[in-house]
N, C-alpha and C positions, 0 to 999 in steps of 0.2 A: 504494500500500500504506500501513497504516499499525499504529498500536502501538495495545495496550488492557489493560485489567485482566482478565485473565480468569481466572476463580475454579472453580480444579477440586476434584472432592468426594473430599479424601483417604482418607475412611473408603470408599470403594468396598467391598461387599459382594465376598469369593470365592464365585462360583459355582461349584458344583461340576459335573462331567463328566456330561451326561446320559448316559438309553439311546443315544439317536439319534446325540449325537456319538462315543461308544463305538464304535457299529457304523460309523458315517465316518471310526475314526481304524484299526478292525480295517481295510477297508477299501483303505486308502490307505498300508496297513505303518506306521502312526506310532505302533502301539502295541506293548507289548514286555513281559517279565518280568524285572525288573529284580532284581540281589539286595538290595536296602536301600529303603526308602523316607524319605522328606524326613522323618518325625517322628523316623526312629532316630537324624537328623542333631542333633535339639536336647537329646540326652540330654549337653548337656555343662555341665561344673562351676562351668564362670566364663570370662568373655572379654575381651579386653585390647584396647584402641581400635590402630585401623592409623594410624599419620602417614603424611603423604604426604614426600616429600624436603624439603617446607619445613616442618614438621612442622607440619601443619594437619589438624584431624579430617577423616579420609576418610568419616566415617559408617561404616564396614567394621570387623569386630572381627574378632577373631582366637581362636574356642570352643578352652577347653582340653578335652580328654575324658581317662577315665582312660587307664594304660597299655596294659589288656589291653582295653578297647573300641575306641583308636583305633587298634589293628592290624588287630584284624576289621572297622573303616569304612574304612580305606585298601586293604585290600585289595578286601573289596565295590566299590571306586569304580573300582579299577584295570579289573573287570569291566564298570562303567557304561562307563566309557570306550570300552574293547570295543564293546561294544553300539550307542554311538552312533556310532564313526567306523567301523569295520567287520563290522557285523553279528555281534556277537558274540564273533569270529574272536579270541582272546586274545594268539593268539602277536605279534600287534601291542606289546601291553605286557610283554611279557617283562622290554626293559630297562628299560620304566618305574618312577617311583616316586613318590607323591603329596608333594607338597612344602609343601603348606599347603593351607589350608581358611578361611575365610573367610565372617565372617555378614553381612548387614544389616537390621537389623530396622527399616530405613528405609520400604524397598519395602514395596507392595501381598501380593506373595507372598514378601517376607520369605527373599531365594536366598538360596545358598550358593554361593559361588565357589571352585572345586576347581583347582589350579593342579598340572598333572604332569609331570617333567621325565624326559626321556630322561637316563638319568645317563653315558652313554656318548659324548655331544657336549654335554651342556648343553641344548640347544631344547627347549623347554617351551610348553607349551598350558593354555587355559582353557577348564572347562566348567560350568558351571550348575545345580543342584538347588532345585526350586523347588515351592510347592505349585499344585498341577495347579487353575487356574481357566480355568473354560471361557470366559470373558470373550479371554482372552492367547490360547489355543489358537487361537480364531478370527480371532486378529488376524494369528498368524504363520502360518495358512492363505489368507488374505486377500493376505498380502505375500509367501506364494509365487506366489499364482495370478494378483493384481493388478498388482505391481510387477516390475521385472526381475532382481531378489534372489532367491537360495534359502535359506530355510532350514531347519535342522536339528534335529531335537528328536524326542525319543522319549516315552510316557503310559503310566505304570505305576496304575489309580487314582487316589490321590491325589498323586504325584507325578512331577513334570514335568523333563526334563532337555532342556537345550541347548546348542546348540553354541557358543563364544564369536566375535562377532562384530566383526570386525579395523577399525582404523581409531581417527582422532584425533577424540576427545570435540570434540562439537558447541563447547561452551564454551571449548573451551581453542585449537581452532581458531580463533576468533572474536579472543581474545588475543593468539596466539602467531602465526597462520600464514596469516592470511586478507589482510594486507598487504604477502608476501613481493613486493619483483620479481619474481619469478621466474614466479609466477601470474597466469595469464589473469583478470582480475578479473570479466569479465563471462561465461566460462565459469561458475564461481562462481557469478553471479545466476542465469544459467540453468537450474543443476540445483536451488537453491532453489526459484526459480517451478516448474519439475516438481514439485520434492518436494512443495510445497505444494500441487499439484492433486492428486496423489494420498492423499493424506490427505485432502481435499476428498471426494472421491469413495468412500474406502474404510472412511468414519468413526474414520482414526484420531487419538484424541485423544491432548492434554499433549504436543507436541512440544515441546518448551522446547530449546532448546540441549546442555541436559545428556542428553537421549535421543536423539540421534540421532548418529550417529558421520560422519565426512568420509573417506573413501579416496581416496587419491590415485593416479593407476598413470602415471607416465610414458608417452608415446609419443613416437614417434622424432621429431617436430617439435614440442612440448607436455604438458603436462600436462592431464590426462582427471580429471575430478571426477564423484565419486556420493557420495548424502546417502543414511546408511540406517536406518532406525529398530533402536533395541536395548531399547524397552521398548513393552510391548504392554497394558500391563495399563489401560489408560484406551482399549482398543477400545468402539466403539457404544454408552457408558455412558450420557456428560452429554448433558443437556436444552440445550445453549446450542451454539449452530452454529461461534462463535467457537472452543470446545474444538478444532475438528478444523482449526483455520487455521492454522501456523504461523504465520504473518505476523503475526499480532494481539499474538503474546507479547512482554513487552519482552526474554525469554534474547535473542531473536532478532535482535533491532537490530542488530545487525552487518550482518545479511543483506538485511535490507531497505533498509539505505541504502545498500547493493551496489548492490541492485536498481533500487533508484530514481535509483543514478548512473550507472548504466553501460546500463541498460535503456528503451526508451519504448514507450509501450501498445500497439503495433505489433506490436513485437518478445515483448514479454511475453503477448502476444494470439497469436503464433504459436508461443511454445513451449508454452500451456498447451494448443492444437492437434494438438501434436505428442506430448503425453503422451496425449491422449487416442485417439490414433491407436494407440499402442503397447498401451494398455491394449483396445481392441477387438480388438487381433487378439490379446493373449493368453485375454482371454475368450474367443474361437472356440475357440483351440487346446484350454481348458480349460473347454468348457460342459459335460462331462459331469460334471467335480467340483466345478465352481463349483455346478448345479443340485443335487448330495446333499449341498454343505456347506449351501445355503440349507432344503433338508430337514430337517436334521439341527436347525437353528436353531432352528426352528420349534415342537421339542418341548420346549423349556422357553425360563423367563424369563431375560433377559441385563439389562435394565434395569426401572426404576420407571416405573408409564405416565405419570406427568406427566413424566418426562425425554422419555419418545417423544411423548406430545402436544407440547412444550414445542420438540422438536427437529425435527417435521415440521411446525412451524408455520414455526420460522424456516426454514427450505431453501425453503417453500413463497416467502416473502417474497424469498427471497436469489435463487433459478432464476425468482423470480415465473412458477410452477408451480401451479395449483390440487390437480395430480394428489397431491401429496403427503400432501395433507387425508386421502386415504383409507389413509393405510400404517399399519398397526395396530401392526408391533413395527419394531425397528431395522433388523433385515436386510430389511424390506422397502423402507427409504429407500434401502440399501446398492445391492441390487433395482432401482430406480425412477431410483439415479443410474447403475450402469451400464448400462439401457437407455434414458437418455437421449443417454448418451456416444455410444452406439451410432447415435439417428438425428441427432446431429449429425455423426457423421463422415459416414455416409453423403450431408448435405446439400451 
């Protein structure tokens, strides 16, 4: 493995929701009537930077709204909430209460991070308000169908809500918790080299460290590690093949010299074997929706043709594949790598 510059295009266009993926998300239940949409969210006055414990810019502000609109957003959201974790069903938030609300106008889609506390124990949850681009949509369709994650998320329009996704920030693991004793260190490189084949294969870009989270789950003689992505919005975009590598990024240097310490091409030659194996037989299980998400794709643009010239040139070099010359948009490399996955497991 090794480390590289690679230069992602921050102004990514949002796409918006076609026909096609409309009818793939009616579909698939991923769409909903929501009471508020992402823009009633930016009706606010002025916003105050979030520190973190060591008081360091989070990037994250804190919107003020007036007093009689932020009762009618918090209560709307109490609704979102509903919606997303139990179909609607209210009487879930009954005890709830919105506790803060939270901007970035860092990101691609620009969320909002909604925080709700049960006021009856304290436990509290996050969830996401985001502007609905069909780019992200298809990313977190991809990593239900492609990877062994579920996720969660409802599509009102123009706006996108999801479920918040548990675990310790890529980067801070890397600082904090990636040289405990306590962890298997070369369990670790393992689900890296997976994570890294499956973004290999699913086009997703910008893994940097700071996108993707590490859970940990104890088992009765060890600790079990999963890498899982929590931003989508750099799905099938860039032209440059390194985009979809984790491995190339320097966030990532932590992992890679995991990898290279504890791993030999043997062994890194059988786990990326073994994701692929996983990933074919969730494609079986899911060929009828993987074939209407590829439908769905088909009816509008998700990138620039020199990024899809630019990026089926390089996969073509990378698989030293001719076949790739002829994939005309992204979902057809997407296409072209899962049915390669497919006749090399079978070999």
């Amino acid at each position: 493995m090794e480390i590289d510059d690679v230069t992602i295009s921050r102004k990514k266009p949002i796409y918006p929701v076609g026909a096609g993926l409309n009818k793939y998300l009616r579909m698939y239940q991923r769409d909903a009537k929501l009471p508020l949409a992402y823009s009633e969210l930016l009706n606010f006055v002025e916003a105050v930077p979030v520190m973190d414990k060591n008081g360091e810019d989070t990037l994250w502000e804190t919107p003020l709204y007036p007093p009689h609109l932020q009762d009618q957003l918090y209560d709307a959201l109490r609704v979102v909430y509903a919606k997303l974790k139990a179909s609607g069903n209210t009487r879930i938030v009954e005890h709830k209460i919105i506790d803060r609300i939270e901007y970035c106008a860092f990101g691609n889609t620009k969320p909002f991070r909604v925080r709700i506390i049960n006021r009856l124990n304290d436990v509290y949850d996050y969830f996401y308000i985001k502007q609905a681009d069909a780019s992200r949509i298809y990313g977190l369709e991809l990593e239900e169908i492609l990877s062994p994650n579920q996720v969660n998320y409802l599509v009102d329009r123009d706006t996108l809500v999801e479920e918040h996704i548990v675990g310790i920030p890529g980067d801070v693991f890397s600082k904090f918790g990636i040289d405990n004793p306590e962890y298997n260190q070369t369990r670790i490189a393992k689900e890296f080299v997976k994570f890294n084949e499956r973004c290999i294969i699913s086009l997703l870009g910008d893994m940097r460290a700071y996108n993707f989270v590490m859970q940990i789950t104890p088992d009765f003689d060890d600790f079990q590690f999963r890498i899982r992505a929590i931003d989508f919005d750099q799905q099938f975009y860039e032209g440059n093949p390194k985009v979809y590598m984790p491995q190339y990024f320097k966030e990532n240097l932590p992992y890679v010299k995991l990898a290279m310490e504890h791993l030999n091409e043997k062994t890194v030659l059988q786990y990326q074997q073994e994701e692929r194996s996983s990933i074919v037989h969730r494609v079986r299980s899911e060929r009828h929706r993987i074939k209407d998400l590829r439908d769905a794709s088909k009816l509008q643009a998700l990138s620039t043709p020199e990024n899809i010239k630019n990026l089926r040139e390089g996969y073509r070099a990378f698989y030293n594949n001719e076949a790739y010359l002829e994939c005309r948009s992204m979902t057809d490399i997407v296409e072209l790598n899962v049915k390669n996955v497919i006749r090399q497991v079978k070999l």
